[in-house]
C-alpha positions as semicolon CSV with decimal commas, in nm:
position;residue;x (nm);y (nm);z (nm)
1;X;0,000;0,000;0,000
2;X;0,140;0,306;-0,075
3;X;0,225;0,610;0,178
4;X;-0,105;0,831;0,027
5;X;-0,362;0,562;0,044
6;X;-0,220;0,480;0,421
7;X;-0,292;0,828;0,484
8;X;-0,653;0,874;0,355
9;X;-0,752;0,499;0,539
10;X;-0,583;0,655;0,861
11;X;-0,794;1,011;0,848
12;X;-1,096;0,794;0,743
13;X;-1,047;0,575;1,084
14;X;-1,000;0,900;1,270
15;X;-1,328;1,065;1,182
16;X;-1,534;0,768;1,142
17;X;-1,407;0,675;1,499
18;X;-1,552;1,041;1,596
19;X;-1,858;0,992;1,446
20;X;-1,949;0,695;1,662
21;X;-1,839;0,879;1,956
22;X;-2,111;1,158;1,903
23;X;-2,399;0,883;1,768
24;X;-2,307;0,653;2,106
25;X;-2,291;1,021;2,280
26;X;-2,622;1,116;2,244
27;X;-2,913;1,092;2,433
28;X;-3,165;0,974;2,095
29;X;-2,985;0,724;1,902
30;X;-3,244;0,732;1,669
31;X;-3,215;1,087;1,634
32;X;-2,819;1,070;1,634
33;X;-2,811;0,814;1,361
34;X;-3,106;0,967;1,137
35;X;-2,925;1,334;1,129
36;X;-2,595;1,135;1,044
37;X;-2,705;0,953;0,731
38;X;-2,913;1,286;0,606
39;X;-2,604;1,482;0,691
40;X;-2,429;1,286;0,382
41;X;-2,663;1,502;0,134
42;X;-2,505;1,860;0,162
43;X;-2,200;1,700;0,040
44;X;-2,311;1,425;-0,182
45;X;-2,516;1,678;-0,386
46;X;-2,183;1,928;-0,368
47;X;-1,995;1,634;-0,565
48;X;-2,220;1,554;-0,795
49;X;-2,155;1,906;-0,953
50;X;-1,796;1,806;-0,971
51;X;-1,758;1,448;-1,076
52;X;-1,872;1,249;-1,349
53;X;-2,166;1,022;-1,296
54;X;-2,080;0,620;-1,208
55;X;-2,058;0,391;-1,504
56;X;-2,399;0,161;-1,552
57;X;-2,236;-0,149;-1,458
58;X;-2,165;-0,061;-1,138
59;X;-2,549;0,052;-1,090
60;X;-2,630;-0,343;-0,907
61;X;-2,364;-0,280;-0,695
62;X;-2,524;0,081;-0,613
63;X;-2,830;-0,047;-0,499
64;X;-2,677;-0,353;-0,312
65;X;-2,447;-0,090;-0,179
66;X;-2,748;0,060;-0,044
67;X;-2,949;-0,168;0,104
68;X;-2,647;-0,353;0,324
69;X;-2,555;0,037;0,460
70;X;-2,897;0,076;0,620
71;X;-2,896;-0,271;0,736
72;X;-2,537;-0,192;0,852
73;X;-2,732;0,130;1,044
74;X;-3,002;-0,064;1,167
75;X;-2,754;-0,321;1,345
76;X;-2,517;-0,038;1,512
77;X;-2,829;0,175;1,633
78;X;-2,891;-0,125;1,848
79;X;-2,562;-0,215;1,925
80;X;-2,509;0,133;2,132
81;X;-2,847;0,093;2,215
82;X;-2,758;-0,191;2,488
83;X;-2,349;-0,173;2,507
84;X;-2,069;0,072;2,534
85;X;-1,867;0,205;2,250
86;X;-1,563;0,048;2,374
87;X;-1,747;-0,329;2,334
88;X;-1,919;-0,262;2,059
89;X;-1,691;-0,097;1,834
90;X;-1,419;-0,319;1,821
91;X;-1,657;-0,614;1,743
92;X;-1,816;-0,517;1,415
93;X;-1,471;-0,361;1,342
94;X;-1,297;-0,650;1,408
95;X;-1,470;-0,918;1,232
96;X;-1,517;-0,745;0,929
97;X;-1,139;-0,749;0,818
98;X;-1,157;-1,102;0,878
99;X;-1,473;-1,174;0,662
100;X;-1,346;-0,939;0,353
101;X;-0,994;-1,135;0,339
102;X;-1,178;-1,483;0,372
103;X;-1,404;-1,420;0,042
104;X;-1,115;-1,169;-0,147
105;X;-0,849;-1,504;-0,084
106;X;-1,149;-1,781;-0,177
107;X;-1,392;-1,656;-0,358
108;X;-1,284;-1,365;-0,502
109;X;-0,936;-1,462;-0,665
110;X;-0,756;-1,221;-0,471
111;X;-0,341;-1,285;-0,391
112;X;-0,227;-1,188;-0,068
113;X;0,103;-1,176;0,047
114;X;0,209;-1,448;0,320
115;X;0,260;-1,120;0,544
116;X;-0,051;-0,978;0,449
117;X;-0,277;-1,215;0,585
118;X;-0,074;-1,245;0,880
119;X;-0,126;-0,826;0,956
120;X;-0,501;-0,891;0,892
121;X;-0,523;-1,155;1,126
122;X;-0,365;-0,953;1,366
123;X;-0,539;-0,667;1,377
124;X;-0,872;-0,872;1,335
125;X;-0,774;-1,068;1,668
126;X;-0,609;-0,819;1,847
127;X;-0,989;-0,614;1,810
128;X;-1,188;-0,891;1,847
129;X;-1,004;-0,917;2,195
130;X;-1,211;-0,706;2,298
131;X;-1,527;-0,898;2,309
132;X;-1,388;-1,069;2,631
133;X;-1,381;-0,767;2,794
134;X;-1,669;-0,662;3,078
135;X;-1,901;-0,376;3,208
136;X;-1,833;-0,212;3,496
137;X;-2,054;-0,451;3,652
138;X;-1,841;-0,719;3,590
139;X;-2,111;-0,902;3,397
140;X;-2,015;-0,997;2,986
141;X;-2,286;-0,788;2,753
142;X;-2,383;-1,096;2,527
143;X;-2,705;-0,876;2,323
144;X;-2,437;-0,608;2,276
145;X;-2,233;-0,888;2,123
146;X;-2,431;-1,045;1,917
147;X;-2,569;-0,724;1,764
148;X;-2,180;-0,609;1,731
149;X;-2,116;-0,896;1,565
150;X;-2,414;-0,885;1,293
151;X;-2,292;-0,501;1,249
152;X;-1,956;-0,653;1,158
153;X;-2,107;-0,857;0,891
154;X;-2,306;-0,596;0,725
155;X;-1,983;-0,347;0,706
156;X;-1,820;-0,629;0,563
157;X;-2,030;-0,713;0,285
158;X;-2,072;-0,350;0,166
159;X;-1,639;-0,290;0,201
160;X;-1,701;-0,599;-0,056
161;X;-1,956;-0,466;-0,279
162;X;-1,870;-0,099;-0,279
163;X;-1,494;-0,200;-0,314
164;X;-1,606;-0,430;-0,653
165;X;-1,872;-0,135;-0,755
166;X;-1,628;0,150;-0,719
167;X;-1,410;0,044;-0,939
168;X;-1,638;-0,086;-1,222
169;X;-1,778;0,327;-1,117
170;X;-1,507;0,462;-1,294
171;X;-1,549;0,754;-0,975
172;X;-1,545;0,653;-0,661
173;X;-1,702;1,012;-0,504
174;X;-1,924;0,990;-0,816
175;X;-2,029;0,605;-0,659
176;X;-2,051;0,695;-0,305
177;X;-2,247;1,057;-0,376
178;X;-2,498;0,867;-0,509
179;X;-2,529;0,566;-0,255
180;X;-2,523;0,839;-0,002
181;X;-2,822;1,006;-0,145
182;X;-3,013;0,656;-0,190
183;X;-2,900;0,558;0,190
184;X;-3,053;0,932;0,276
185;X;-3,398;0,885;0,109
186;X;-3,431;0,513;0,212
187;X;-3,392;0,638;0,600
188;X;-3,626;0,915;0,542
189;X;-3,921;0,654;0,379
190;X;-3,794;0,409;0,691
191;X;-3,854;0,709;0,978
192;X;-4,178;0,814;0,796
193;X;-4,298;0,488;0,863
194;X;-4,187;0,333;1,162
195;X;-4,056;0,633;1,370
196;X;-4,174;0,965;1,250
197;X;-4,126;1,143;1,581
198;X;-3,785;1,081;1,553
199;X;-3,827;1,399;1,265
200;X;-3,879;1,662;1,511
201;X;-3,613;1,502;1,690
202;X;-3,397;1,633;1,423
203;X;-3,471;1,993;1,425
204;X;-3,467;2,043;1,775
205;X;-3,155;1,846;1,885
206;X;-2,999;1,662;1,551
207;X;-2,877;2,014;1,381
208;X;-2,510;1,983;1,543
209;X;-2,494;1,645;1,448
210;X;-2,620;1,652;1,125
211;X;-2,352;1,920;1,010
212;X;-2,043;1,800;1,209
213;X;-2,133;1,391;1,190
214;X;-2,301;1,399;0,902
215;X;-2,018;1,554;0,733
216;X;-1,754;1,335;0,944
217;X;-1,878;1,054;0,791
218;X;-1,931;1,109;0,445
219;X;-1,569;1,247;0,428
220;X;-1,417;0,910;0,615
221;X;-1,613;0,676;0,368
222;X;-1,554;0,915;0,068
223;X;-1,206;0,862;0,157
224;X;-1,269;0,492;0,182
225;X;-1,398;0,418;-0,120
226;X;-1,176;0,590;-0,341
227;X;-0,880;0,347;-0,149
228;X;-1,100;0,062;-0,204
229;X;-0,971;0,168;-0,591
230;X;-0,561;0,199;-0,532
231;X;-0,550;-0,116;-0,333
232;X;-0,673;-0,465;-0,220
233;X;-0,997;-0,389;-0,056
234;X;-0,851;-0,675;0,262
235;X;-0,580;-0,430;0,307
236;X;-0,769;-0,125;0,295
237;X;-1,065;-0,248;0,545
238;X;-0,813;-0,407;0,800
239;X;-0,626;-0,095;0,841
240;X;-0,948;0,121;0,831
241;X;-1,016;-0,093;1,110
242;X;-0,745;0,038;1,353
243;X;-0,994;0,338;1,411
244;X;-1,073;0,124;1,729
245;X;-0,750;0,308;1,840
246;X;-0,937;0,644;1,866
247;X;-1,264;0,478;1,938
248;X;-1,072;0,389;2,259
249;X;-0,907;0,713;2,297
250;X;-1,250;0,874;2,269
251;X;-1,458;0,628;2,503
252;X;-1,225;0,628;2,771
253;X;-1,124;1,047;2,800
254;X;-1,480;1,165;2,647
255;X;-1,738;0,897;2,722
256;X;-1,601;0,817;3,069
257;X;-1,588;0,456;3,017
258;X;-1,346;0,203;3,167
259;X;-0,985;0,147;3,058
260;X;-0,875;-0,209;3,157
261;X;-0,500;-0,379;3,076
262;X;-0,703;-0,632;2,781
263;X;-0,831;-0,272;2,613
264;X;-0,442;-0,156;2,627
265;X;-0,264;-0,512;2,501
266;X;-0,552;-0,560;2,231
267;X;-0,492;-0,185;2,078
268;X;-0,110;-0,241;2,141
269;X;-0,151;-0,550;1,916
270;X;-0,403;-0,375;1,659
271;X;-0,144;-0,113;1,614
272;X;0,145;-0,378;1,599
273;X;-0,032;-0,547;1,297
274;X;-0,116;-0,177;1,119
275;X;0,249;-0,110;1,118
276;X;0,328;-0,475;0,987
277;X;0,056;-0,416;0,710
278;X;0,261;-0,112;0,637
279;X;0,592;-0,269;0,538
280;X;0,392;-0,632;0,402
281;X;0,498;-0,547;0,042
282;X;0,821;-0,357;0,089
């Protein structure tokens, strides 16, 4: 992987890590969420103006693309529903490295360095750690788990299909702008629906995030998607991964939650395997 695309997965981890903080942060989740996703439009519909649109093959992979996000939404809204951000996060982060470089090896075709696999496996395990962790009530959080774990699965199918979709795209902002905007309206039909209190939600309390979160995250998977296109898409999801890093950071100095010696040796470990991921094809 070369020194740029490092860089942009890095600064994607970073702000998608702050993201979380602010959705797991606030007192709605629904609310939080929502004014994330619909915070993607000011910027999707300020790229459209700039790139060209996404080639028609990739349009199966748009609306695939689209579908597995909100299910990907659906799964995390529940996740910090009934566990902290220091659990959760590092269990749908952590599988989903693990899951991409599975299918890219076997299914997809993809070759992988002998050192390769052995970073993603290392960061994967050294997150996944984490799951043996406890509340502060010394009791394991199994629902948090489980939910943490079906999160995982959803962000790893889309890191598959937006990776594959991107790249038939021809533009990768021109690809994401769009599945932004389809995400957007498919959460607004959703909260119509099932939750339409959770609208004047929004304008009272979701204003802050929906600037500052909603624009965190379309910049981190903007950034994302367009490394999805410069390198092996099991690369570029395990070291997006090692955003757990700063969701730590974030949890423990912002959120108040507890710092225990397994949070400290699995991050030590996630780090250890970004750095060997770094030097894999030297």
């Amino acid at each position: 992987m070369s020194a740029t695309v490092i860089l942009a997965v890095i600064g994607a981890a970073i702000l998608h890590a702050a993201w979380n903080a602010l959705v797991k942060g606030g007192a709605d989740k629904y609310v939080s969420m929502s004014a994330v996703v619909l915070g993607h439009l000011p910027l999707s519909i300020l790229a459209l103006i700039f790139v060209p649109s996404p080639d028609p093959q990739s349009y199966g992979y748009l609306m695939a693309g689209i579908l597995l996000h909100a299910g990907y939404q659906l799964f995390l809204l529940q996740s910090y529903r009934v566990g902290d951000l220091t659990q959760v996060y590092p269990i749908a982060r952590g599988v989903a490295p693990l899951i991409v470089a599975l299918i890219s090896v076997t299914i997809l075709g993809v070759a992988l360095a002998p050192m390769e696999i052995t970073a993603i496996l290392i960061i994967g395990c050294g997150i996944l750690s984490l799951a043996l962790t406890r509340r502060a009530d010394g009791l394991r959080n199994s629902k948090a788990a489980l939910f943490a774990l079906g999160t995982g699965v959803f962000i790893a199918s889309y890191s598959l299909v937006d990776g594959i979709g991107a790249r038939l795209a021809g533009t990768s902002v021109g690809y994401y702008a769009w599945l932004a905007i389809g995400n957007a309206l498919l959460t607004i039909a959703y909260l119509a629906v099932v939750r339409p209190v959770t609208f004047v939600g929004l304008v009272r309390q979701g204003r802050k995030m929906f600037l500052i979160g909603g624009s965190a995250s379309f910049t981190a998977y903007a950034l994302v998607t367009w490394s999805f296109t410069q390198a092996p898409i099991a690369l570029v999801t395990a070291l997006r991964e090692t955003s757990i890093v700063f969701a730590l950071l974030i949890g423990v100095f912002f959120l108040k939650e507890r710092l225990d010696l397994s949070k400290v040796v699995a991050t030590f470990v996630t780090l250890f395997g970004a750095a060997l991921l770094r030097f894999a094809r030297s």
